[in-house]
C-alpha angles and dihedrals in degrees: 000000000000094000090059086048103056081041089060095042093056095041078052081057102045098038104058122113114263116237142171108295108245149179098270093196110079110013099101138046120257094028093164092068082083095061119109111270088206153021096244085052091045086052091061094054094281106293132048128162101177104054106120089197124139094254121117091219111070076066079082099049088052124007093206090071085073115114155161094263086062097066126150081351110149127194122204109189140178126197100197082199142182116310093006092294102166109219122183135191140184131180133192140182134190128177111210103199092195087057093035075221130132113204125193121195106196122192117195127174137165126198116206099190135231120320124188120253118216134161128248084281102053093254102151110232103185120275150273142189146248135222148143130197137178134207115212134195135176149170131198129178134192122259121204111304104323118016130082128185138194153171135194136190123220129202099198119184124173113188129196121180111315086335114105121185119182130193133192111211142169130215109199117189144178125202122192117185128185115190093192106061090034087240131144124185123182134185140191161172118207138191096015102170157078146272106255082179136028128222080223122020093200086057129076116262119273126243123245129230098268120179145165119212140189119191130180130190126188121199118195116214103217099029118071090226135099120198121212138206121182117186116191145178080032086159086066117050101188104049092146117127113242101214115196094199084055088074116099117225098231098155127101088251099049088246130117111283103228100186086063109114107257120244130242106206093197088151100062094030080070103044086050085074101058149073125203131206153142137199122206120195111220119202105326096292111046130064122193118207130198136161150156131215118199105197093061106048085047080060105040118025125098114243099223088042116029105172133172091326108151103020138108139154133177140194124229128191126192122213101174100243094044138013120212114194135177141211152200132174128176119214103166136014083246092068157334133227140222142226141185142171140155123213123210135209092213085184089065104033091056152000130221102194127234097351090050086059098049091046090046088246100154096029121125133207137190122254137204108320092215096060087064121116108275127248119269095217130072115259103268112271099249091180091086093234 
């Protein structure tokens, strides 16, 4: 089974349409819909759709990682971003048994600050802010054993002075687990929609941030550690930035010898599209994050100093009741940033009586087996030595 799945991954890979390498960032609207929704998510390179973790918001990354065992969970985070940008996030999840349907609502928004307003001659008029959110909400369901499937809608507004644009987008995902195996794949398409309206209406409407994303996890049974690859922007092959001042003067005359065989870069065309990470479970309590993402630190790291571009890792502890986790993920030599959040089990933190019982308030469900601690002991030697 495994073997037919890394085939098809790479056949995804090959067979992608080849296209004129571009500058991903800032060529479509609502760009900040691709921004991590939580620290844990920030920790794995800043998106990930096949984690089985016990963390409502991977529910926002794929719709279809919503499940019964998240029930009544809720996420605060806080993104403390570049240029004091503010960027706050909540997730919550709810199982209605009646339905056998798990729903997420995910709030997202972003504050920009105050900017100064001046005319075409530099005259300051007084000043306004800028700032963009987004409302999420999904629903997934269970197919037979081992599939699950899911869809969510997004109401997404960004707002600049006195210019509002809206968009209406859609996020569809399928989950297969086999807890067998300890193996999680997830797939899915994100930002599916439309402008309802423009930043400008004499203007074209603008894309959206449309991508396609394959994610596999791989738990070990005897070893606390999961290991994670994210694939994304499945539907381009070539996203690889084609920097002129990358190119090296060899010629006599310091200029850029043209008769010297191009290069392909396949290598690094294909590591553009993952992401690589890995989760260790210290002791019951403490989970320890890291990951690196390729195609960013291609785009933003210095050659002479490369830095920590490309890398992030995170720290989660479970209480029970409640999980506060942490996060930091370098993008450039010039800074880090960091994230935290804390996720509540509001069915085991209160009660709220009768009414509680007849909305399934306090109710439980079992998640994922393989995401339970692993056993301490060796598997039993069945070889009779």
């Amino acid at each position: 089974m495994l073997k037919k799945i890394l085939t098809g991954i790479s056949l995804t890979c090959f067979i992608a349409a080849p296209a004129i390498a571009q500058v991903n960032g800032g060529q479509r609207a609502m760009e900040y819909l691709r921004l991590p929704n939580a620290p844990h998510i920030t920790a794995l390179g800043g998106m990930n759709v096949s984690n089985p973790d016990k963390d409502i918001s991977f529910a926002l990354q794929n719709p279809s990682l919503m499940r019964p065992g998240l029930h009544n969970n809720l996420g605060l985070n806080y993104n403390f971003y570049y240029s004091g940008i503010k960027i706050a996030n909540l997730q919550y999840g709810y199982h209605l048994p009646e339905l056998e349907t798990s729903f997420v609502l995910g709030v997202q928004y972003l504050n920009y600050g105050n900017f100064m307003q001046t005319d075409n001659l530099g005259n300051q008029l007084g000043e306004f802010r800028a700032n963009d959110y987004a409302i999420t909400l999904g629903a997934s369901r269970q197919y037979r054993e081992k599939w699950r499937y899911g869809a969510s809608v997004k109401w997404a507004q960004s707002t600049l002075y006195d210019k509002s644009a809206y968009a209406a987008l859609a996020d569809v995902g399928v989950t297969y687990m086999d807890t067998a195996s300890m193996i999680t794949i997830g797939a899915v398409a994100k930002n599916m929609g439309v402008m309802l309206k423009k930043y400008n209406p004499n203007n074209s409407a603008e894309p959206m941030p449309f991508d396609l994303q394959l994610g596999i996890t791989k738990r070990f049974r005897y070893v606390p550690l999961r290991l994670i690859a994210t694939l994304h922007h499945l539907y381009e092959w070539d996203i690889r930035y084609d920097n002129p001042a990358d190119r090296e003067n060899n010629n006599l005359f310091g200029g850029t010898d043209t008769t010297e065989k191009a290069k392909t870069y396949f290598t690094d065309k294909l590591f553009r599209h993952f992401i690589f990470g890995a989760e260790i479970l210290i002791g019951k309590r403490i989970l320890v994050s890291a990951s690196y993402n390729h195609m960013r630190r291609s785009e933003l790291l210095i050659r002479d100093k490369t830095g920590m571009a490309g890398f992030a890792y995170g720290v989660g502890i479970d209480l029970n009741k409640f999980q506060v986790q942490f996060a930091r993920s370098h993008y450039h030599i010039a800074g880090a940033y960091n994230e935290i959040g804390i996720n509540f089990a509001l069915n085991k933190l209160m009660g709220i009586g009768k009414f509680g019982n007849k909305i399934h308030w306090e109710d439980t469900y079992p998640d994922w087996e393989f995401y339970s601690i692993p056993p301490t002991s060796a598997p039993a030697d069945v070889s009779g030595n």
